[in-house]
C-alpha positions in Angstrom: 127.9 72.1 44.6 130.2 74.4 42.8 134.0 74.5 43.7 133.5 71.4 45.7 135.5 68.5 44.3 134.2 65.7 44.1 136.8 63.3 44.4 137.4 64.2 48.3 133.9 64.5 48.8 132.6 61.5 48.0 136.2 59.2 48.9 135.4 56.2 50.6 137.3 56.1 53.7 140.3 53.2 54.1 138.2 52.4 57.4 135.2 50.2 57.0 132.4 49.1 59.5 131.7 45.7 60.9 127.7 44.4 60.0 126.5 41.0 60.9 122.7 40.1 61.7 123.7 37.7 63.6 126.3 36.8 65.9 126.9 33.0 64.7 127.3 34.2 61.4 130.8 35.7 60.0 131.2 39.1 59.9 130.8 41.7 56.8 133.4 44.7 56.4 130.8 47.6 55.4 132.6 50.6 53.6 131.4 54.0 55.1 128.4 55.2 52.9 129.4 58.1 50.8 129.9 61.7 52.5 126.4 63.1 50.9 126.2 66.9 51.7 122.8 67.7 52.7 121.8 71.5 50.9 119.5 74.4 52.6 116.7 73.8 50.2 113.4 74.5 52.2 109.5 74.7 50.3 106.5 76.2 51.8 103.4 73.9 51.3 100.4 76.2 52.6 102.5 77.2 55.7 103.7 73.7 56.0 107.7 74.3 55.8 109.6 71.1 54.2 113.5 70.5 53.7 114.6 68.8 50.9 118.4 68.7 51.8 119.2 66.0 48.9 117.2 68.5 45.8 120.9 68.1 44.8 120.3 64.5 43.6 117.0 65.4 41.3 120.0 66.8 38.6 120.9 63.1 36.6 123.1 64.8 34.6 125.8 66.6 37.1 128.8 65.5 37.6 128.3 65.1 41.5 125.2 63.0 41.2 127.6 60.9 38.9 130.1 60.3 41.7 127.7 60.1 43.7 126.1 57.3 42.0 129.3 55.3 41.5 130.2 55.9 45.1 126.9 54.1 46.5 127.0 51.1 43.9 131.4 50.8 44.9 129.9 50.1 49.0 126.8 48.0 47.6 128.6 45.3 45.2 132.1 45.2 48.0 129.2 44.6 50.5 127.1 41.6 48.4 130.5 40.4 46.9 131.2 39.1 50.9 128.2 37.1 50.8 129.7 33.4 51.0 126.7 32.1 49.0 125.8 35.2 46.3 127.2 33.3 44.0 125.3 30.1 44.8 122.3 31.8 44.5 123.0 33.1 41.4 124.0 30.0 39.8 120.6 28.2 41.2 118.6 31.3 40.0 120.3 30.3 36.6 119.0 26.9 36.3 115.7 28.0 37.3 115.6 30.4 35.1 116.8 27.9 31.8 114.1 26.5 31.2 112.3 27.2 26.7 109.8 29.4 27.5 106.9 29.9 24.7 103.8 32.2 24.5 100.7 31.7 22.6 100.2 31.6 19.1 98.2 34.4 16.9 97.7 34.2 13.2 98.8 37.4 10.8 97.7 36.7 7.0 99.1 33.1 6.5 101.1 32.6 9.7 101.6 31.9 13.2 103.2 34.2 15.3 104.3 33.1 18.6 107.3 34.3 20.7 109.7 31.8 22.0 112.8 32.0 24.5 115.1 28.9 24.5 116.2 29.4 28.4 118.7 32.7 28.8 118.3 34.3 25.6 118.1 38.2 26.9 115.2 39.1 25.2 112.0 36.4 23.5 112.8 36.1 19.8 109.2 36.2 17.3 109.0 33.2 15.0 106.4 31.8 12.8 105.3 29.0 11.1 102.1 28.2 8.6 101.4 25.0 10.5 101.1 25.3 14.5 101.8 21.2 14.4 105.8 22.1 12.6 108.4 23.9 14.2 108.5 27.8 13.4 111.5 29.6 11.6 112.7 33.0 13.5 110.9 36.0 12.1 112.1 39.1 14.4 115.0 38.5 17.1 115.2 41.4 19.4 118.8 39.8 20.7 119.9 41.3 17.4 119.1 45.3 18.1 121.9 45.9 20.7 125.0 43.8 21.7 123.7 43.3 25.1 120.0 42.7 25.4 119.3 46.5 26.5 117.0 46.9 23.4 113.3 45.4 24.0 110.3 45.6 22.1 107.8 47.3 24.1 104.9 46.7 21.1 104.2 44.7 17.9 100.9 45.1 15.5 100.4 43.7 12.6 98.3 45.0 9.6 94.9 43.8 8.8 96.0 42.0 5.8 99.4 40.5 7.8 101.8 41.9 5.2 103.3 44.4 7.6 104.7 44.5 11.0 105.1 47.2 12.8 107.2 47.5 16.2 108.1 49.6 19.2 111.8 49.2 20.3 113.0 50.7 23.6 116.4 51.1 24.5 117.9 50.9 27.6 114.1 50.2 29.6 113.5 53.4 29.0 109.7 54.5 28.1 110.5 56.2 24.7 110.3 53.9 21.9 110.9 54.1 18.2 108.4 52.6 15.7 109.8 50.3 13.0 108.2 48.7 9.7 108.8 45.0 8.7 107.4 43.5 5.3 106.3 40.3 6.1 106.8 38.5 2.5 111.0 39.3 2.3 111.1 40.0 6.4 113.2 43.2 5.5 112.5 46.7 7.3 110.9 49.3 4.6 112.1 52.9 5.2 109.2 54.2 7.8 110.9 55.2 11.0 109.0 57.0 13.9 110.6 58.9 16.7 109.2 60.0 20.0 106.4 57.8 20.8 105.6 57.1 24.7 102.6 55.1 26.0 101.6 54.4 22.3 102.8 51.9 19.4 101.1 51.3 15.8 97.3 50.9 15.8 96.9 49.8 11.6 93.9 51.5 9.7 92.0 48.9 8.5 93.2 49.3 4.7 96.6 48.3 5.9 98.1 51.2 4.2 99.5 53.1 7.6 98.9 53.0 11.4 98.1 55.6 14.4 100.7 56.4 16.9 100.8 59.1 19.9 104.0 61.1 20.1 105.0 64.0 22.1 107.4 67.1 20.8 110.7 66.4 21.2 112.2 67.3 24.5 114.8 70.0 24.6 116.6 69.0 27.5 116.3 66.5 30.1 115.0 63.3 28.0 114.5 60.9 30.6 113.2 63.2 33.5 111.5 66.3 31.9 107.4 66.4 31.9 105.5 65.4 29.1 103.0 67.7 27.4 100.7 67.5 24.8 100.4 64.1 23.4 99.2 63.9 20.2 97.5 61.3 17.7 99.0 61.2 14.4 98.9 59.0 11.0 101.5 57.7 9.0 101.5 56.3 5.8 103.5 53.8 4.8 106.8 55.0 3.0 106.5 58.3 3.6 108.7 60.3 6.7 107.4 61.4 9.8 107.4 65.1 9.7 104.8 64.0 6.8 102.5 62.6 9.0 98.7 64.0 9.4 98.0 65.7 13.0 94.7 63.5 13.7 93.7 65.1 16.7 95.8 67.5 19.3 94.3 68.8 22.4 96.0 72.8 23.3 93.3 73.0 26.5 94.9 69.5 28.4 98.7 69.5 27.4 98.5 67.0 30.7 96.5 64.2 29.0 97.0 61.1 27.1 95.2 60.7 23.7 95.2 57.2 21.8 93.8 56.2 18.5 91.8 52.9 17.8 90.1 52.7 14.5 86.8 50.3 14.1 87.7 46.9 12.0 85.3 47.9 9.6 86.7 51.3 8.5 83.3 53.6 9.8 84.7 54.9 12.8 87.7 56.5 14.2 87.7 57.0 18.1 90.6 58.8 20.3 90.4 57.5 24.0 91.9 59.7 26.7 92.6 59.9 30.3 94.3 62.3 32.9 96.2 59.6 34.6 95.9 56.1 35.2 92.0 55.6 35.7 89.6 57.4 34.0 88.9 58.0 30.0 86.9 59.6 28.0 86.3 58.4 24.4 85.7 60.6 21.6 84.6 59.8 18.1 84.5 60.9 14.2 83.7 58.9 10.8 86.6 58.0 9.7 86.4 59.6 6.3 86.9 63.4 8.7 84.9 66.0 10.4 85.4 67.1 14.2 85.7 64.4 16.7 82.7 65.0 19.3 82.6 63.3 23.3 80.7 60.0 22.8 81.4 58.8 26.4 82.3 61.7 28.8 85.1 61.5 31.4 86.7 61.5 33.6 84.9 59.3 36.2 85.1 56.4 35.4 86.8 53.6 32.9 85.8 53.4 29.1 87.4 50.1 27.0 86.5 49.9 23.3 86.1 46.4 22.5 84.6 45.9 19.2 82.5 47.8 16.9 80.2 46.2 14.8 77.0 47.6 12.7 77.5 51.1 14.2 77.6 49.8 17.7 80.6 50.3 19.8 81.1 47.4 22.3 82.7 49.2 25.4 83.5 47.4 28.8 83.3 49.6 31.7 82.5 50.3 35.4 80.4 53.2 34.8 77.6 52.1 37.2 79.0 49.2 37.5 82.0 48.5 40.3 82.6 45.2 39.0 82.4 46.1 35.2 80.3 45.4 32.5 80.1 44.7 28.6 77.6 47.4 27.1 77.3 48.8 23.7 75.8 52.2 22.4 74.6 53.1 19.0 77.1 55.2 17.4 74.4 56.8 14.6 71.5 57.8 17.7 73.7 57.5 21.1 71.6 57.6 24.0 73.3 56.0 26.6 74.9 52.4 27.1 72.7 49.5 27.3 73.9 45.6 28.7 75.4 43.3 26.6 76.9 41.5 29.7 75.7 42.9 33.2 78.1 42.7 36.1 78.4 39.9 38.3 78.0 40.7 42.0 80.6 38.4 42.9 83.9 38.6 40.2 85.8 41.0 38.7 85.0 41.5 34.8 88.8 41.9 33.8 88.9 41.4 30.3 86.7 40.9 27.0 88.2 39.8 23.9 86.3 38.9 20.3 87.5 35.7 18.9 86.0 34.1 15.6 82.4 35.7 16.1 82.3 35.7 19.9 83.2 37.6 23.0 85.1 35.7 25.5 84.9 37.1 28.6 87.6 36.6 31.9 87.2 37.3 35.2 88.0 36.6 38.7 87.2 35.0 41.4 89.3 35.4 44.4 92.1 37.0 42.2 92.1 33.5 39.9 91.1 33.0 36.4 87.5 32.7 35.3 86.9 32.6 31.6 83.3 32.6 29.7 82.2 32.6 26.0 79.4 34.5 25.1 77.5 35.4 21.8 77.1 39.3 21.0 73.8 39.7 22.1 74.9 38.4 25.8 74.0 35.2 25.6 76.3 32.8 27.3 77.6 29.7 25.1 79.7 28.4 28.0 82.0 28.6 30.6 85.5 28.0 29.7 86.9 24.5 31.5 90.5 25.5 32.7 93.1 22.9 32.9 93.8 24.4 36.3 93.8 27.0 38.4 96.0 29.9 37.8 96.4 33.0 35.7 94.8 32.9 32.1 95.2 34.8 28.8 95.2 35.6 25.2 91.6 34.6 24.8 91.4 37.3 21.6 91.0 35.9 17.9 90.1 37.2 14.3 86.8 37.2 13.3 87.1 34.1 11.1 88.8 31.8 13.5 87.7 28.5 14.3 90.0 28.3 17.6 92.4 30.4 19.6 95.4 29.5 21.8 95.8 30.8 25.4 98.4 30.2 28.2 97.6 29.3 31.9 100.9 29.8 35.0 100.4 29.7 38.4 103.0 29.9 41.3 103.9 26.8 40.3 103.9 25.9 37.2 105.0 28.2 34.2 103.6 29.4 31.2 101.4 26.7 29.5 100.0 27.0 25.8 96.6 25.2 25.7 94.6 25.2 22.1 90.4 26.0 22.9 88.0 25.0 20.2 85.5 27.9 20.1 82.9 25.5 18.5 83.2 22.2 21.0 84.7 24.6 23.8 87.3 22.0 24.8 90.9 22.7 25.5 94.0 20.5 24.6 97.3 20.8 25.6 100.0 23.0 23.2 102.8 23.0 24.7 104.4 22.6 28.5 107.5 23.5 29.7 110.4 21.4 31.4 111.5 22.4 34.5 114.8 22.4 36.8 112.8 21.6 39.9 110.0 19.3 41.1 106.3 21.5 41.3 105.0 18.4 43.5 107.2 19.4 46.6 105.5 23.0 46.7 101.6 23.9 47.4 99.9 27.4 47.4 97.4 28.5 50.1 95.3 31.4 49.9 94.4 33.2 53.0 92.3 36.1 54.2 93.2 37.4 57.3 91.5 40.7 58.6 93.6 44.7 58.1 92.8 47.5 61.0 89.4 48.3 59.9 88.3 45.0 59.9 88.4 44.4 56.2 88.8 40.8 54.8 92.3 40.7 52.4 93.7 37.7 50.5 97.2 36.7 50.6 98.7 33.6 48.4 101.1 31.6 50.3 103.7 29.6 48.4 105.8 26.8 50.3 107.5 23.2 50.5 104.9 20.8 51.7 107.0 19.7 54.5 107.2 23.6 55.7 106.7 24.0 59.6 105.5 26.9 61.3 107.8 27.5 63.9 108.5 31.1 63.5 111.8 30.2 61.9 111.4 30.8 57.5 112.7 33.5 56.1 109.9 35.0 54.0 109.5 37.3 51.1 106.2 39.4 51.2 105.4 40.9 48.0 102.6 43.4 47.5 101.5 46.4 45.0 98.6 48.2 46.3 97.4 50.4 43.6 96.5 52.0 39.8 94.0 49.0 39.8 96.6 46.8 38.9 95.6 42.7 40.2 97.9 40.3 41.3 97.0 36.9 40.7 99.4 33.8 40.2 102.1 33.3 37.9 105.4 31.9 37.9 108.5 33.6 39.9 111.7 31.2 39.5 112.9 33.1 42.6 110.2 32.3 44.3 110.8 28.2 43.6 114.5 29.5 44.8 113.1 30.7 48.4 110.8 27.7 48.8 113.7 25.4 48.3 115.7 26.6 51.1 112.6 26.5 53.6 111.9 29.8 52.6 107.9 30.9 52.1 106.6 33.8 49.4 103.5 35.3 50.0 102.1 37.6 47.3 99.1 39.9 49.3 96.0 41.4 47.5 95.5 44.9 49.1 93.3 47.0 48.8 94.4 49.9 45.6 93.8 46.8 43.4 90.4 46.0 41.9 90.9 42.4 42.5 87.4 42.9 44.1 86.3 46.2 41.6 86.3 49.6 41.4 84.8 50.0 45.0 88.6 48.3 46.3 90.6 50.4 44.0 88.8 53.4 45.3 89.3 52.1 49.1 93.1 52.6 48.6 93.1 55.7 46.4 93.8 59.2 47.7 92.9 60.2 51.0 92.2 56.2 51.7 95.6 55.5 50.4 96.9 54.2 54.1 94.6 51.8 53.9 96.9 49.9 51.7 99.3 50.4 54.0 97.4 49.0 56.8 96.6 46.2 54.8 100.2 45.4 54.0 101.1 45.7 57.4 97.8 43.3 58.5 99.7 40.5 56.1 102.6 40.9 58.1 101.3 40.6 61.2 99.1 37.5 60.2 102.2 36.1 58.6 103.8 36.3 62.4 101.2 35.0 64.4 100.5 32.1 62.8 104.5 31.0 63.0 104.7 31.3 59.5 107.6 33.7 60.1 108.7 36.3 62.5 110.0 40.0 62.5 113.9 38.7 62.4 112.8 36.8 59.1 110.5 38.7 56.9 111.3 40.6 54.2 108.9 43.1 52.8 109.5 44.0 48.8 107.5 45.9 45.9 108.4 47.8 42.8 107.1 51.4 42.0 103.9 52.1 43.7 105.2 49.1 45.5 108.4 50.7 46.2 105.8 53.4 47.8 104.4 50.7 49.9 107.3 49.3 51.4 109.3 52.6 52.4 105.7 53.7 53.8 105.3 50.6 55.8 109.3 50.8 56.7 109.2 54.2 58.0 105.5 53.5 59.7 106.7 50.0 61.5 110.7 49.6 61.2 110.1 47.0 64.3 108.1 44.4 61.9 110.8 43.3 59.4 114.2 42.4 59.0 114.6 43.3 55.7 113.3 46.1 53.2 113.2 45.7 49.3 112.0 49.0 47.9 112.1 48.6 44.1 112.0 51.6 41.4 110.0 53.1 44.1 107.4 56.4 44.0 108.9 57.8 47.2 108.7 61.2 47.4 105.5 62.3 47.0 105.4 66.0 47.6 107.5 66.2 44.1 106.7 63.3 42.0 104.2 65.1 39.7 107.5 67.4 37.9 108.8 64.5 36.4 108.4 63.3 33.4 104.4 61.7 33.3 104.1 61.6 37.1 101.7 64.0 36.6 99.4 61.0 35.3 99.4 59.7 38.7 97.6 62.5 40.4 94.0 60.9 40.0 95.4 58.3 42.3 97.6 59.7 44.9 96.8 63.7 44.8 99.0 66.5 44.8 100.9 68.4 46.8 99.6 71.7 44.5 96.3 70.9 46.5 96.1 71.8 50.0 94.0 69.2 51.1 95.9 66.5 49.2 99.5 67.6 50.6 97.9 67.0 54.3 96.9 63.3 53.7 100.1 62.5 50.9 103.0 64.4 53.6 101.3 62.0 56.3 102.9 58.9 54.4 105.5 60.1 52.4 108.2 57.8 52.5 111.4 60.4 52.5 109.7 63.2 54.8 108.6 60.7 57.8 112.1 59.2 58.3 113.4 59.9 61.8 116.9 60.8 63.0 118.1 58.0 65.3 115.7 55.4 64.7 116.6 51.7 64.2 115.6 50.7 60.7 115.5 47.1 59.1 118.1 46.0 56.7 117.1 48.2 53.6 118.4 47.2 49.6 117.1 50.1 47.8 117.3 49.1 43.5 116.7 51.3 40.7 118.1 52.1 37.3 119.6 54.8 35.5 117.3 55.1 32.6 114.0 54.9 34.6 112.1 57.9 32.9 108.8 56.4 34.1 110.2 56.7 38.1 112.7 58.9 38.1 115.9 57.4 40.1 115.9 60.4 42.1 113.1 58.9 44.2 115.5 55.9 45.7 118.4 58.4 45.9 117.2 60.9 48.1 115.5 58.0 50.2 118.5 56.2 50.4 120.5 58.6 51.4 118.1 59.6 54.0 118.0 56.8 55.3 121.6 56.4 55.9 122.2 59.7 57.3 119.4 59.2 59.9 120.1 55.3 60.8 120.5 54.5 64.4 121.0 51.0 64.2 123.5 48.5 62.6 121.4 47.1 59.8 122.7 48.6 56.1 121.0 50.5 53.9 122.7 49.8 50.6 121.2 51.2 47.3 121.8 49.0 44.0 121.9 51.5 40.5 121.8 49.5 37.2 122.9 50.9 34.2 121.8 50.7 30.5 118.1 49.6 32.0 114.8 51.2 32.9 111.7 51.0 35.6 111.9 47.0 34.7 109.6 46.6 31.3 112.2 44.8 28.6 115.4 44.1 31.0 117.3 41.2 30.0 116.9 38.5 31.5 120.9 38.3 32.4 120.5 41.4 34.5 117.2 39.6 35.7 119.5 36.9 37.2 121.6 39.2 39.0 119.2 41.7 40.5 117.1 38.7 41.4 120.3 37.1 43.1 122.0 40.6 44.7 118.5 40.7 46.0 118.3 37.0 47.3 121.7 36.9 49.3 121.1 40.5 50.9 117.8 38.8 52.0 119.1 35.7 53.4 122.4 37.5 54.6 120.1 39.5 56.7 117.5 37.0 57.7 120.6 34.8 59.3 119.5 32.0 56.4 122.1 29.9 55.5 121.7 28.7 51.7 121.9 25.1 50.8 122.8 23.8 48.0 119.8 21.6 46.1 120.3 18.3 45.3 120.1 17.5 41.9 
């Protein structure tokens, strides 16, 4: 790139291009993309020869992915900007959007915590109050640790006795965070000040006197896209600095591994859980008073959760021999294996188990919805929970002493609602409910299963107006992850309320990568079954066409990180099936992603291109090395973010700009950068808005969807 300036090479010409979807609709001016020179840079994967023409693009901090960057988002925002209705849609999205959100209430020494969000604050602002029944006072308002909302907290913990809080700040979105000490009597920050913490915040020893954390050296160069080595578990105690801090445990054999402390409640036991990626620990263990920590549960097949540790025995849930989980415990003074405390249902997915005031309250689900159960510690169920409705539950955890809990229930729907349980009667009553700007009796949810190319049975939730008919003619938004066993169940989108208005319909599909249905369906979408997920993505569209929910000139496919994998998979696999392509903070090239900074960590789920074996199946469905030269592809609005150091924004700029150079069709392929945010985790809700509505408009735009303005 040297001696090539970069203000001719990346000029925008004074020509521009005509775009419209449709001919009845008025036309768009398109700038020409950037000029985006295309380099010589060639790998060898076992006799496999690859170009990577944009390698260019990988360097974040040159000057000519700069202009480069600025260059994309100038064609981008002068396209959206001629959208007639963008700013409709952003000013709906607004009002959907402003509504007080709260969360549920946990009790710290004498108060109750609860975060709270009057409508557009940028970030949810921590109060408390020593009465649930009065209104709280604010205690910790992130709005206040930047001028524009960029700083989140990523983590909060308080200390056994509730005189300390301790919390993980991230600017920017980024993964780094920096550990922070609050007294709770005066509400003032003490001196203690922790750098260079990833994946980790402050785990209190029981005495309250300092906390645990997992740092990693400082990097020397390249902070948001260098790999991460060595992570280490360290204690600090309170009012001293951190280069006093006591190494707790370092492993030199595995600099690629992450290593967490969690301390029992009653002061016995220190255990360090760790994992090579994003499924698969290992626990270790140690008195607490010192000695060597020895393998009490051996990795790295399968998945190890402490729970709770009582009288020596360590309460783990797990799917070791078990695809649907299990609660089992092992004797920490004679351990010779795990024994049931709760076996696995057949049926539904153990998700979660949470001690609360002397119990274990157990969730699962059924058919990707909420199931909850209260048990005692020797298994014995006390009840099932009786949900308000059916939806998405949490925050089923209490203290030890605790009489009742409060937990929240959303659906598609209907957001966030704070219900109080009685632990001893087991009945629930009604916290608080949000007002909203719309009316939830217009819309219903279905859930489908329709069948993916091997025959397999997938589930798909269907949001829509009641009056919605199936004439081929909604524009629809298809959302799917696919992966990491991460579930999607329902919960409350207000740009899914947005679509639905208009006619539109939002499907959210359960494919296979998940564990919605255990370990067995993570497994079937893992690896060298990973185009299963693909095929099940691509089943949901299909399904969604021939029953006349939608068709090919009105679908939109969309899904962030492993998502964004999905949808430039299924893009470059089947450019005929959609209209339009949202590939969000995407994974997308997969021959390189393990460099940067922990995309090592995904290697248990996707494979390597290091191993020959893997690089077959992975270069298969790469998105950036199966785009073809001259090949008509759908409307494509590729978003990312500058500060991404969990996916690297290289990923979505050397697919973009592959895609441009090798479009054969009319349809754009824009690419949207934000600044000052990360791979999504803490952005404010302002920038929410506008991603949610650039998004929205290029969707409709594209869909030939004319927007309507709601009646009030």
């Amino acid at each position: 790139m040297n001696g090539i300036r970069l203000a001719t090479l990346f000029a925008l010409s004074a020509a521009a291009l005509t775009t419209s979807c449709k001919s009845n609709q008025m036309k768009i001016e398109r700038l020409p993309y950037p000029e985006t020179p295309r380099g010589e840079v060639v790998d060898n994967y076992f006799g496999t020869e690859v170009a990577d023409p944009y390698r260019w693009l990988e360097d974040d901090n040159s000057e000519a992915t700069a202009a480069w960057v600025e260059a994309e988002n100038a064609v981008t925002q002068d396209y959206l900007r001629q959208i007639p209705y963008r700013d409709a849609i952003r000013e709906r999205l607004t009002e959907l959007w402003n509504y007080p959100k709260q969360g549920s209430l946990s009790r710290h020494g004498d108060y109750y915590y609860y975060f709270y969000n009057d409508g557009l604050q940028n970030q949810s602002v921590l109060y408390r109050t020593g009465d649930p029944a009065a209104e709280g006072e604010v205690f910790l308002d992130p709005n206040s640790l930047s001028d524009d909302g960029t700083v989140a907290l990523a983590d909060l913990s308080f200390s056994e006795d509730g005189r300390y809080l301790a919390y993980a700040a991230a600017a920017s979105g980024s993964d780094w965070v920096e550990i922070r000490v609050m007294d709770t009597r005066t509400g003032e920050l003490t001196q203690d000040r922790i750098n260079w913490v990833k994946f980790s915040g402050a785990i209190w020893a029981p005495d309250s006197e300092g906390f645990y954390y997992s740092a990693y050296d400082a990097p020397e160069k390249g902070v948001f896209s260098s790999q991460n080595q060595f992570q280490k578990v360290y204690y600090h105690k309170l009012g001293t600095k951190q280069e006093a801090d006591r190494l707790v445990y370092r492993d030199d054999a595995h600099p690629l591994r992450y290593n967490n402390a969690w301390p029992s409640e009653d002061g016995r036991w220190l255990f360090v859980i760790a994992s090579e990626g994003t499924s698969g620990t290992e626990i270790l263990y140690r008195p607490a008073s010192g000695g060597r920590f020895s393998v009490l549960l051996a990795g790295f097949a399968h998945d190890y959760a402490p729970v709770d540790c009582i009288n020596d025995q360590l309460y783990v849930m797990t799917n070791d021999g078990a695809s649907n989980y299990r609660l089992a415990r092992i004797d920490l003074n004679a351990p010779a294996g795990l024994q049931d405390v709760i076996a696995e249902n057949a049926e539904n997915l153990l998700t979660d188990v949470s001690p609360a005031g002397g119990y274990l309250m157990a969730t699962y689900l059924e058919d990707a919805q909420s199931k909850v159960y209260q048990y005692n510690y020797d298994g014995t169920l006390v009840r099932e929970v009786e949900l308000p409705a059916i939806g998405t539950a949490g925050g089923f955890g209490a203290k030890r002493e605790a009489t009742d809990l409060y937990y929240v229930l959303s659906n598609f729907t209907s957001p966030a609602t704070v219900y109080n349980y009685d632990l001893e009667t087991g009945r629930s009553f009604l916290y608080k409910a949000p007002q909203v700007n719309f009316d939830p009796d217009r819309f219903v949810t279905e859930q489908v299963f329709y069948t993916s190319k091997d025959g397999t049975q997938v589930p798909m939730f269907i949001v829509h107006r009641k009056d919605l008919k199936l004439d081929g003619k909604n524009p629809c938004y298809l959302y799917a992850y696919g992966g990491f066993q991460i579930n999607l169940t329902p919960g409350f989108n207000p740009s899914a309320i947005l679509l639905a208005e208009q006619g539109g319909i939002y499907c959210v599909a359960n494919l296979r990568g998940g564990s919605e249905y255990g370990e067995q369906w993570h497994r079937d979408g893992m690896l060298d079954k990973k185009q299963n997920v693909f095929d099940d993505f691509i089943a949901a569209a299909e399904y969604l066409i021939e029953k006349k929910y939608t068709s090919s000139e009105k679908l939109a496919i969309a899904g962030g990180s492993n998502g964004g994998l999905l949808v430039g998979a299924c893009e470059v696999q089947r450019p005929d099936l959609y209209a339009v392509c949202l590939p969000a903070v995407g994974v997308l090239d997969m021959l390189r992603y393990h460099k940067f900074t922990i995309g090592w960590g995904w290697a248990v789920e996707y494979g390597t291109s290091e191993n020959e074996e893997q690089f077959d199946y992975i270069y298969k469905y790469s998105p950036l090395h199966n785009i073809r030269e001259g090949v008509s592809y759908p409307a494509t609005l590729v978003t990312t973010a500058d500060h991404d150091d969990r996916v690297v924004p290289a990923h979505s700029f050397k697919f973009a700009a592959a895609l441009q150079h090798a479009q054969g069709g009319d349809a754009p392929i824009l690419i949207r950068i934000e600044s000052k945010a990360g791979h999504g985790a803490g952005k404010p809700t302002s920038k929410r808005i506008d991603e949610a509505a650039d998004t929205y408009a290029f969707l409709f735009w594209n869909t030939d969807t004319k927007y309507k303005p709601v009646r009030k």
